[in-house]
C-alpha positions in Angstrom: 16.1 4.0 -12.9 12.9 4.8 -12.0 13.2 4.3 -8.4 15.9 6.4 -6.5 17.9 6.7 -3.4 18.8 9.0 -1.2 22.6 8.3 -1.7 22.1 8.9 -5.6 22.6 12.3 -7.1 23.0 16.1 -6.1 19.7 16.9 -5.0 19.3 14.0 -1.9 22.9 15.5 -1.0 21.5 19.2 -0.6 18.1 17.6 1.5 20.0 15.6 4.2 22.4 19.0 4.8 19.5 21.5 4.6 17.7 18.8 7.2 20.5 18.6 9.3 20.7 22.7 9.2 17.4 22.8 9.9 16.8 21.1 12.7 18.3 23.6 15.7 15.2 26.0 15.1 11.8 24.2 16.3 9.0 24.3 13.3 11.4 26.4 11.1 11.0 26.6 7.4 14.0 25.3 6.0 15.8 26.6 2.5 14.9 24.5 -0.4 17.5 22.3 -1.9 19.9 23.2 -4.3 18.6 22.4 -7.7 19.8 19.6 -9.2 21.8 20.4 -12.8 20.5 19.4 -15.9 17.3 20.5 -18.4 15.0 23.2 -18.0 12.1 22.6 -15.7 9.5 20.1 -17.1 6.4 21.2 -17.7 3.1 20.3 -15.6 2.2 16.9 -15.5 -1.3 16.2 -17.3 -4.3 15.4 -15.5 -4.9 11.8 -15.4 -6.9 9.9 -17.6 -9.9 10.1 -16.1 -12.4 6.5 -16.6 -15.0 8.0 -18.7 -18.4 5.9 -16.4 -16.6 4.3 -13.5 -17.9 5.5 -10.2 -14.5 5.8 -8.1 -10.9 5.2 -9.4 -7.5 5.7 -8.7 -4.0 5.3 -9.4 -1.2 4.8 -5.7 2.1 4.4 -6.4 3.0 1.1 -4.6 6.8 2.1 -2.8 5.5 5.4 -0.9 1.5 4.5 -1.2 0.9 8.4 -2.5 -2.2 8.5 -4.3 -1.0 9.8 -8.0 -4.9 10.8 -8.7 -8.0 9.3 -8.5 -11.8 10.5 -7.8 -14.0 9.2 -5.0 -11.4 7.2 -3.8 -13.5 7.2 0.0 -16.7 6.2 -1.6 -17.9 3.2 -0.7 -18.4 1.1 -3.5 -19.5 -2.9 -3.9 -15.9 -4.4 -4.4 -17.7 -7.9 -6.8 -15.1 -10.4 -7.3 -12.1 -8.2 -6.0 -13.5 -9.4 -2.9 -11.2 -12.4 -3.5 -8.2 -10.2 -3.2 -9.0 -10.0 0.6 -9.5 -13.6 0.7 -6.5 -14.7 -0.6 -4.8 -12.5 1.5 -6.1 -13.8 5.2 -5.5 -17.5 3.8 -1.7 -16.8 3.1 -1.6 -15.2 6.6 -3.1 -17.9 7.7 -1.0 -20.1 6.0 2.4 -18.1 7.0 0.7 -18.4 11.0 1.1 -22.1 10.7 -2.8 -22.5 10.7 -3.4 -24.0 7.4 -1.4 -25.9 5.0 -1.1 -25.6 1.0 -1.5 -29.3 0.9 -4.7 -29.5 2.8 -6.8 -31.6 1.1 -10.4 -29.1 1.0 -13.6 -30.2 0.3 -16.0 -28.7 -2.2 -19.2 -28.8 0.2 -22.6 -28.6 -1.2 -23.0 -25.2 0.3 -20.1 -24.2 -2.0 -21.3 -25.7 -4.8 -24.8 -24.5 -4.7 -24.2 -21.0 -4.2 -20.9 -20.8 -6.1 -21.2 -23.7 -8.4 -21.5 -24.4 -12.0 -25.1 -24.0 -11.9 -25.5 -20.2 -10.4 -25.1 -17.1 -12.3 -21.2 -16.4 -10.8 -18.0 -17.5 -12.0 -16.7 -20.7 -11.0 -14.1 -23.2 -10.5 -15.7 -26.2 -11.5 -14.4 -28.6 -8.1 -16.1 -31.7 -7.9 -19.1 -31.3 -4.9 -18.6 -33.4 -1.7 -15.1 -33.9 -3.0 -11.7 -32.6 -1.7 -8.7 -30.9 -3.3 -5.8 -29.7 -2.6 -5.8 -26.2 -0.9 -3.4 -24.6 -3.6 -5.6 -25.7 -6.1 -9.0 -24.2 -5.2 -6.6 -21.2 -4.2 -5.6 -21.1 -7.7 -8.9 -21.2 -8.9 -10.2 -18.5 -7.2 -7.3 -16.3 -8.1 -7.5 -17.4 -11.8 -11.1 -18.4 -12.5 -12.4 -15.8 -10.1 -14.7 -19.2 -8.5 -17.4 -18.5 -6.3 -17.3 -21.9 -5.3 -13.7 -22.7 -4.5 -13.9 -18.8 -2.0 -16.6 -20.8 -0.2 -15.2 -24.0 0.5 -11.6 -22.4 1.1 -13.2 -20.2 3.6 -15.4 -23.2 5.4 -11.9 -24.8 5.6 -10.0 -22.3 6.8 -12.5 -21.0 9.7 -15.4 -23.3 9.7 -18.0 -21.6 7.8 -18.0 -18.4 5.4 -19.7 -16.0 8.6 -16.7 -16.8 10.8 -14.1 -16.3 7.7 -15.4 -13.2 7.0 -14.8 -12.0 10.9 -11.4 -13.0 10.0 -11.3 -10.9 6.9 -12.4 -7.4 8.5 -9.8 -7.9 11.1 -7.2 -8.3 8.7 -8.5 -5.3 6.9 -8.1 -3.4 9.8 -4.9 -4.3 10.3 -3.9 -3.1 7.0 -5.3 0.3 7.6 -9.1 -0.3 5.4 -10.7 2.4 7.1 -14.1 2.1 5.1 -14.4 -1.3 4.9 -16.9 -4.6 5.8 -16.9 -7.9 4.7 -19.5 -10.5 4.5 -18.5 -12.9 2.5 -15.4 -14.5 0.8 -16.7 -14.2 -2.9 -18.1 -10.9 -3.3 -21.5 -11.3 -4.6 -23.9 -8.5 -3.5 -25.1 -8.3 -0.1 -25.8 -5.7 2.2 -23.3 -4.1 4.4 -20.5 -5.9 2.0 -18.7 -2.6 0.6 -15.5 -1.1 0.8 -14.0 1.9 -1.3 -11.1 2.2 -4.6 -8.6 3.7 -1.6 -9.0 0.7 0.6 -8.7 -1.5 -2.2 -5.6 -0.2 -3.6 -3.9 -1.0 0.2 -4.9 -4.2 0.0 -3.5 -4.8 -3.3 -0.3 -2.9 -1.9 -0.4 -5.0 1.5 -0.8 -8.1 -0.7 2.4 -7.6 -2.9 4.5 -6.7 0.1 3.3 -9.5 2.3 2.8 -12.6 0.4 4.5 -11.8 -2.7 4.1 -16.2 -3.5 0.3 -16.0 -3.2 0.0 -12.9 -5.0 2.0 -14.3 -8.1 -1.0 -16.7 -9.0 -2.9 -13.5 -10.1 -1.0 -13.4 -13.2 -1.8 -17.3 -14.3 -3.7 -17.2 -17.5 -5.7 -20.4 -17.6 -6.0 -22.6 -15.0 -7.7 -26.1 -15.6 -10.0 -27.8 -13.1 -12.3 -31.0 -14.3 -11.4 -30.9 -17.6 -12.2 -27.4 -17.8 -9.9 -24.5 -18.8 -11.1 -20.9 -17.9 -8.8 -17.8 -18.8 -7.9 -15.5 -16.4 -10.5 -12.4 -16.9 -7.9 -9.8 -16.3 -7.3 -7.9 -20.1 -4.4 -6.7 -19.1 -1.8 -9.9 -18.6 -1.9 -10.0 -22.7 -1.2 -6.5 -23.6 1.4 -5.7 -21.4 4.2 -7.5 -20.0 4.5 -5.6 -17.1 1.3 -6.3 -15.5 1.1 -8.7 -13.2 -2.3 -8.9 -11.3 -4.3 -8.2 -9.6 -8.4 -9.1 -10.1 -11.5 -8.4 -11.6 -14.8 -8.1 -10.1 -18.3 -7.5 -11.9 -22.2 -8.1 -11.0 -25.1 -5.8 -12.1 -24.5 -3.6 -9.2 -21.2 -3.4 -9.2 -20.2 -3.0 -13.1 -17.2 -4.0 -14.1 -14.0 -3.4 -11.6 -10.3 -3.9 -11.9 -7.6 -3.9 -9.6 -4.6 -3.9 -11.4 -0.9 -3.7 -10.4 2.4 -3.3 -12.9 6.1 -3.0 -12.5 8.5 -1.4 -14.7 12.2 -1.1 -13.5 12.0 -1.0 -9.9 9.0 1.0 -10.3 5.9 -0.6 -9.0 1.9 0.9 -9.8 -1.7 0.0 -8.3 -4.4 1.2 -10.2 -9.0 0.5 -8.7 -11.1 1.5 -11.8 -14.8 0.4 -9.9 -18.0 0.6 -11.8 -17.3 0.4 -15.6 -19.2 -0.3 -18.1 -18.0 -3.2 -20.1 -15.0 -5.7 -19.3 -12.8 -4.2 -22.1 -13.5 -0.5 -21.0 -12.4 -1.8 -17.3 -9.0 -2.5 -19.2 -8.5 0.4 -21.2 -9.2 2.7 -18.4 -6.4 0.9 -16.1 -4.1 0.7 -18.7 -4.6 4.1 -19.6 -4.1 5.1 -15.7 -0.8 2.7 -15.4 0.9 4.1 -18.2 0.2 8.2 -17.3 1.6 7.3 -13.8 4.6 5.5 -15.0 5.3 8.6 -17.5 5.2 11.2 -15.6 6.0 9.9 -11.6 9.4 8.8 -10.3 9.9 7.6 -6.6 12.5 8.4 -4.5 13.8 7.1 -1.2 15.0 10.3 1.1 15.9 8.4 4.6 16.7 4.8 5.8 15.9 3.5 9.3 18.7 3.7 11.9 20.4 6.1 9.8 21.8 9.8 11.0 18.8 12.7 9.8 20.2 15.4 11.6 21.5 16.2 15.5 19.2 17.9 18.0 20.2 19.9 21.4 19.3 17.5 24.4 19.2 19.2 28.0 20.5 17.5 31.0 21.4 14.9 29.9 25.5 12.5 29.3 25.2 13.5 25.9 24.5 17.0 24.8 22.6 15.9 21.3 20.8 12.8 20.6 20.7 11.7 16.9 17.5 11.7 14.9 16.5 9.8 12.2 12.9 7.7 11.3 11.8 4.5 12.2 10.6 3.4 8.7 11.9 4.4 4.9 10.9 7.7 4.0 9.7 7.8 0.6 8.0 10.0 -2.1 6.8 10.1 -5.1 7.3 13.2 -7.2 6.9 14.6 -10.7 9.4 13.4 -13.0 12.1 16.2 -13.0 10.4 18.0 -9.7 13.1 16.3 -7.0 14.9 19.3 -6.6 12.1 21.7 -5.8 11.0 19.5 -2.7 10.8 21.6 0.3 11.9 20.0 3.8 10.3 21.2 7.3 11.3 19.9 10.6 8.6 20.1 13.9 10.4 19.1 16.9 10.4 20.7 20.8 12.2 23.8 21.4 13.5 22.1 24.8 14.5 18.5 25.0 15.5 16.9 28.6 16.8 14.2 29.4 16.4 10.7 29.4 15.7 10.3 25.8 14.9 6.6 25.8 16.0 5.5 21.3 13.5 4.9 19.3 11.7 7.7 21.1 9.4 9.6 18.9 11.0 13.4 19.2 9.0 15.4 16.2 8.7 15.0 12.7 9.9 15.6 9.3 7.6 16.8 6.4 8.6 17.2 2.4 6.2 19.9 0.6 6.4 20.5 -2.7 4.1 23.7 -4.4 3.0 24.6 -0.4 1.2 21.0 -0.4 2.7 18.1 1.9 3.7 15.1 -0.3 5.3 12.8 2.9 6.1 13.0 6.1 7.3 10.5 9.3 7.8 10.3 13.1 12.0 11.2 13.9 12.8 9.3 16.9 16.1 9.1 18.4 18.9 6.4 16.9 20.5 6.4 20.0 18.9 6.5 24.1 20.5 9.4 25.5 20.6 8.7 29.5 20.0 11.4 32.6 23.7 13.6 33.9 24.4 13.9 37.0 23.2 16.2 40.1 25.7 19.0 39.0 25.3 18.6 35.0 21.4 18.9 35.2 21.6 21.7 38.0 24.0 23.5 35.3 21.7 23.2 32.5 18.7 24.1 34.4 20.6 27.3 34.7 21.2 27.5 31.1 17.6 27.2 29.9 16.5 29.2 32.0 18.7 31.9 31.1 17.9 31.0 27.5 14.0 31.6 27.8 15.0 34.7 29.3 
């Protein structure tokens, strides 16, 4: 099993009672966890694969969203067609909001059909002009065919014209946490001030699989007929390996060729951005070659679930004399194959804490190192609210701490 809770073996055992130790001393290193047994320690991990001409790439695993390797990952970089990623993402929020409908009927406008038709440059869908379709279909197009023409006319529909739709696309990339990000459009054809960069992109594809797991399933169709026209889906990668299952390809002269790709193996999930290649089979190769060094040598592993006991921490004046700490979201990491055991835990929390403690409260936080360098870290906040004593109870632990600072 690839991907690993905290309840499974020796080694999470030893983290949660070193945590729980660890916790009484304020920004204290704490001992590292027993080793787990079994075989001598691995050895290194390889450097990744690195894409022999693309300008930015990476490889995130998907559960903890560590970034495995990559280079120039902050660069900003013309995203082509993966710009479709982002606008299939804000039409199945929009969709999920109630806004929109799968079986609204969407018409091809000649807007759409001149600048994203049959007759330009770009890939397209092939929808009838100044007729309508069904929403899912177009939607399906543009996933599959990568059409220039059905991102237009689902964006007119969806916010009135492509200028307004791509308002709607930047704040939905800020939501998701694209720092380095603008849109301008809905199809991804060159244009100034349309950029983002391989690190934003792999969130989105990460944001895309966890949120509208439905929409992002029609990334791995591999023909999809419109017209009386079959197109095959451009991504490589859905014929050599069964374990990839999106995401989109991209590619103008400015660009180069660009591939977003995600696989799952086991309950291991990979993203991989390989941006600027040189040729649509190179794109593939390069991705591949990135998905299958981070599956070999990277395992994840879940160390904490929300509302669940971390470790106990001394609380001043207050009915209770500890509150519980524990994290508001999954804590999770993604390690070296074989390197679980050598994770080092480190807790930062106040060296007084008075009461009220109102729960979910952030108190400090907890940070796993491994080799000196911080691999994942969260807020603790307290389980439980722990409420203000009494007159007498706070007077006598006034008198406590301050005979403790003494």
């Amino acid at each position: 099993m690839n991907f690993r809770s905290s309840s499974l073996g020796a080694g999470a055992v030893a983290l949660a009672a070193v945590l729980a130790a660890g916790l009484v001393s304020a920004q204290a290193p704490m001992p590292t966890p027993a080793p787990v047994a079994g075989p001598a320690a691995p050895v290194a991990v390889p450097q990744a694969p690195k894409p022999s001409t693309s300008s930015a790439w990476l490889v995130m695993d998907y559960a903890s969203g560590q970034v495995l390797a990559g280079e120039n990952i902050d660069e900003r970089v013309e995203p082509a067609s993966i710009t479709k990623v982002m606008t299939s993402y804000v039409i199945a929020a929009e969709i999920a909001n109630g806004r929109v409908k799968a079986d609204d009927q969407v018409l091809m406008s000649e807007r759409a059909w001149r600048e994203g038709g049959a007759r330009t440059d770009g890939s397209f869908s092939g929808f009838p002009v100044n007729q309508r379709a069904p929403l899912h279909d177009m939607e399906v197009g543009m996933a599959v065919q990568s059409g220039n023409d059905a991102a237009i006319a689902l964006a007119e529909h969806v916010a009135g014209s492509q200028e307004a739709f791509a308002e709607l696309m930047n704040s939905y990339a800020a939501r998701i946490g694209m720092k380095n990000s603008h849109f301008v459009n809905a199809h991804g054809l060159s244009a100034p001030e349309h950029y983002s960069t391989a690190h934003d992109l792999a969130l989105l594809g990460r944001a895309f699989i966890r949120d509208y797991p439905q929409a992002y399933g029609y990334n791995k169709i591999k023909e999809f007929t419109v017209n009386g026209i079959t197109q095959p889906n451009r991504n490589l990668l859905l014929w050599r390996d069964a374990s990839v299952d999106g995401i989109k390809t991209g590619h103008h002269s400015k660009a180069g060729y660009c591939l977003m790709s995600s696989a799952q193996r086991g309950e291991q999930r990979l993203v991989a951005v390989v941006m600027g290649g040189a040729s649509e089979r190179q794109r593939a190769d390069d991705s591949m070659a990135l998905l299958n060094w981070g599956f070999r040598f990277y395992e994840t592993h879940r160390l904490y679930e929300p509302g669940k006991l971390v470790a106990p921490l001394k609380v001043w004046k207050g009915k209770a004399d500890q509150v519980q700490l524990g994290v508001a979201e999954p804590l999770l990491v993604s390690v070296p194959r074989g390197r679980y055991a050598d994770l080092k835990p480190t807790m930062e929390v106040p060296r007084s804490l008075v009461a009220p403690v109102a729960a979910g409260q952030q108190v400090g936080m907890v940070k796993i190192s491994l080799d000196g360098e911080v691999v994942a870290h969260a807020p603790l906040v307290a389980v439980a609210a722990v409420e203000e004593a009494g007159f007498f109870k706070r007077l006598w632990d006034a008198f406590w701490m301050w005979w403790e600072s003494e």
